[in-house]
DRENDO-1510 file (C-alpha; in Angstrom, 1 decimal, always signed):
<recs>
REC; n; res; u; v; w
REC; 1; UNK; -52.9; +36.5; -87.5 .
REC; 2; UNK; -55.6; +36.4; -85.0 .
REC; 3; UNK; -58.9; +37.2; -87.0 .
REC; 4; UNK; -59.7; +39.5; -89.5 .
REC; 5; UNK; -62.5; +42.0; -89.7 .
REC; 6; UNK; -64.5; +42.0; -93.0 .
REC; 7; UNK; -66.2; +45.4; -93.6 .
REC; 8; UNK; -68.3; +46.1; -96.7 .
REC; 9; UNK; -70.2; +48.8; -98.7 .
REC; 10; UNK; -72.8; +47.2; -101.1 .
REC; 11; UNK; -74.6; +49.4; -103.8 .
REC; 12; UNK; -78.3; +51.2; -102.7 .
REC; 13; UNK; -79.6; +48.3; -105.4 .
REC; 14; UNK; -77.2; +45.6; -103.7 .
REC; 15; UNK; -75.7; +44.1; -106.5 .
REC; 16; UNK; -72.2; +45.0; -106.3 .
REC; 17; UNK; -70.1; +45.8; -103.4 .
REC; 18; UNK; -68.9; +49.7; -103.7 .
REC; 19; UNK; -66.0; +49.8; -100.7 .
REC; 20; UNK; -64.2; +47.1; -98.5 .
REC; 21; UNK; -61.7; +47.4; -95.4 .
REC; 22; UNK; -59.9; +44.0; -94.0 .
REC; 23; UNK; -58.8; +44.7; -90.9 .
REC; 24; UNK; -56.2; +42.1; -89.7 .
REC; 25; UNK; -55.6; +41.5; -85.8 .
REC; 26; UNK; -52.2; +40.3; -85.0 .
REC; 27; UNK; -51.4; +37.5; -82.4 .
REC; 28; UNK; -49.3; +39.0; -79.7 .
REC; 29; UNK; -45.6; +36.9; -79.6 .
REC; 30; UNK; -43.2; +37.1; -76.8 .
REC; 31; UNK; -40.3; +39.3; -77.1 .
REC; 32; UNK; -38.0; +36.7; -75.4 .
REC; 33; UNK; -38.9; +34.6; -78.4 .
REC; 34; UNK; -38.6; +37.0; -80.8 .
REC; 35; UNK; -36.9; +39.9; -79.8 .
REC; 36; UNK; -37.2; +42.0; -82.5 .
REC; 37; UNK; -41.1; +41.9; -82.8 .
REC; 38; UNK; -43.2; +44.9; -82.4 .
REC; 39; UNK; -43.1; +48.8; -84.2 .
REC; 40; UNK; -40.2; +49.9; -85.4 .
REC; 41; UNK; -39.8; +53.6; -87.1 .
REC; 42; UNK; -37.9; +52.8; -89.9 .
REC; 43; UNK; -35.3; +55.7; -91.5 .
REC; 44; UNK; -33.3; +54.9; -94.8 .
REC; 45; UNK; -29.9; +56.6; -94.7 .
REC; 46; UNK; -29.3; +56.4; -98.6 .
REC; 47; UNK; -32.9; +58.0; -99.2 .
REC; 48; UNK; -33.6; +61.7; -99.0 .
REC; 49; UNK; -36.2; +62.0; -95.4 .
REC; 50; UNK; -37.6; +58.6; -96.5 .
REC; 51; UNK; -38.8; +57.0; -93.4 .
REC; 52; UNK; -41.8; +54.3; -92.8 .
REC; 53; UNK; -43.4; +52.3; -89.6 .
REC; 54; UNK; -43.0; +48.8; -89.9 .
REC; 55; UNK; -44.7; +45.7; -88.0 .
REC; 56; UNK; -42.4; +42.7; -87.3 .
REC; 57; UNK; -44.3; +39.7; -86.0 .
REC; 58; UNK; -42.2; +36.3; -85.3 .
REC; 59; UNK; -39.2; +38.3; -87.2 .
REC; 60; UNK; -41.3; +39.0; -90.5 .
REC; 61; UNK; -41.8; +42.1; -91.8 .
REC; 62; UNK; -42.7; +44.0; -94.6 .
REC; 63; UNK; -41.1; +46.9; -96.2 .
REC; 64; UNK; -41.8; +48.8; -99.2 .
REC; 65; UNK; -44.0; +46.2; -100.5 .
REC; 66; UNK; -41.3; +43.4; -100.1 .
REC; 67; UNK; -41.4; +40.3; -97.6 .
REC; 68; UNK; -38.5; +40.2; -95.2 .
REC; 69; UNK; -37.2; +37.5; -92.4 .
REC; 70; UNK; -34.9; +38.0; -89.6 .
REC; 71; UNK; -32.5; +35.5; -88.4 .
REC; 72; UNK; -30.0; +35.7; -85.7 .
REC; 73; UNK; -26.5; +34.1; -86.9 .
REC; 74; UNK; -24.1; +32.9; -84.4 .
REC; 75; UNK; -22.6; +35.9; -83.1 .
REC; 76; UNK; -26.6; +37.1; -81.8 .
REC; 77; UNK; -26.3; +39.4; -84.8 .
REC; 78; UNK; -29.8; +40.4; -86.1 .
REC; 79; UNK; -29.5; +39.6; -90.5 .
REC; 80; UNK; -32.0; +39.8; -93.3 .
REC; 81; UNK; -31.4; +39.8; -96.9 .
REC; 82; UNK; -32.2; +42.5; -99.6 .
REC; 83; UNK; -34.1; +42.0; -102.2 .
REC; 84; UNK; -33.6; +39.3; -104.7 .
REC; 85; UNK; -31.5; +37.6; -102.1 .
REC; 86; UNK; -27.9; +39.0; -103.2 .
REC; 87; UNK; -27.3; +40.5; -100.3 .
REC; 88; UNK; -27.3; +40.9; -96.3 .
REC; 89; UNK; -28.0; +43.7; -94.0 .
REC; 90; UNK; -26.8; +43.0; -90.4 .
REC; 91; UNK; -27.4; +44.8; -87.6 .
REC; 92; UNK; -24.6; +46.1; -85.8 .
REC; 93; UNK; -25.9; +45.3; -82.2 .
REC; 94; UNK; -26.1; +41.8; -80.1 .
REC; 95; UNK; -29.6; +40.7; -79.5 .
REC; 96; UNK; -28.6; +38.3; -76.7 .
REC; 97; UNK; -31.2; +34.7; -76.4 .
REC; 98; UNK; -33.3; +35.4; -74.2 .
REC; 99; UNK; -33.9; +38.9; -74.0 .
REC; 100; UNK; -36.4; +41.3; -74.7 .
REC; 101; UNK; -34.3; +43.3; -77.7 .
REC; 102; UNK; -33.9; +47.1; -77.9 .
REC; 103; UNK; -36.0; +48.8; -75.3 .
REC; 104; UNK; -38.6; +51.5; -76.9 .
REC; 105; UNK; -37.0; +54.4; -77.9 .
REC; 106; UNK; -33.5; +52.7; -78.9 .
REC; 107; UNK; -32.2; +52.1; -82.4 .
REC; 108; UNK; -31.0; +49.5; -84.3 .
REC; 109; UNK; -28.4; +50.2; -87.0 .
REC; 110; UNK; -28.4; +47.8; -90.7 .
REC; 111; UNK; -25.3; +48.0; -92.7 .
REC; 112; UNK; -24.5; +46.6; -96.1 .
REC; 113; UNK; -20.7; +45.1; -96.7 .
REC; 114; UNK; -20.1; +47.5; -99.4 .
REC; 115; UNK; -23.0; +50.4; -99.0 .
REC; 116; UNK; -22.0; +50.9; -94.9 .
REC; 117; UNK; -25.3; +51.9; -93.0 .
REC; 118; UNK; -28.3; +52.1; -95.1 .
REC; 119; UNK; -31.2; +52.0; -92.4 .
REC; 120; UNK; -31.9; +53.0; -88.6 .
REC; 121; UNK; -34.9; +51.5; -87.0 .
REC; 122; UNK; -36.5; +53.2; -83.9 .
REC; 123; UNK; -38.6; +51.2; -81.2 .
REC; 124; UNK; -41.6; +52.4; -81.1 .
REC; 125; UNK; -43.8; +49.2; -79.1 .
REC; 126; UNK; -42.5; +45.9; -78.2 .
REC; 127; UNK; -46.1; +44.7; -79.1 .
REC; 128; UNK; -48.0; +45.1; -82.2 .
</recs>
């Protein structure tokens, strides 16, 4: 993060504070670096129409109120794991080193071993 912006609402008496915002600016990250960084519209295939905009920032994200971290095995093959760490979604595409990722607009498709695909994530900004 960058900074963050402290906003307040205090009482007409000002003894207690009666709103708050945090407003958190993010550090722009090369895409060559980490490829996957940026806005991604994020569609669950298992879910009924569940879908949700995600920020990735040096490959960590956070989805449905769980921490996430992407890492590239061997074969340039985008992985994180599920919660409680049993398992793996991969991505289906090669992010090569060096490159820039998807381009806006493309998709990435997860699969689970057992489950097949479970999630589609759409570009939508290479920078957050």
């Amino acid at each position: 993060f960058d900074k963050v912006d402290c906003l307040l609402q205090f009482s007409g008496n000002g003894h207690y504070i009666r709103r708050g915002n945090l407003r958190w600016a993010l550090v722009s990250t090369s895409t060559e670096t980490y490829p996957l960084d940026g806005v991604w519209e994020v569609r669950f295939t298992r879910r009924e129409a569940m879908t949700e905009i995600i920020h990735v920032q040096k490959h960590f994200f956070t989805s449905i109120s769980e921490f996430f971290h992407i890492t590239i095995d061997p074969d340039h093959h985008p992985r994180f794991m599920t919660r409680g760490g049993s398992d793996n979604l991969r991505c289906n595409q090669h992010i090569l080193p060096g490159t820039n990722g998807p381009d806006i607009g493309d998709t990435l498709e997860w699969e689970h071993a057992k489950l097949g695909i479970v999630a589609v994530w759409k570009r939508r900004a290479m920078n957050l």
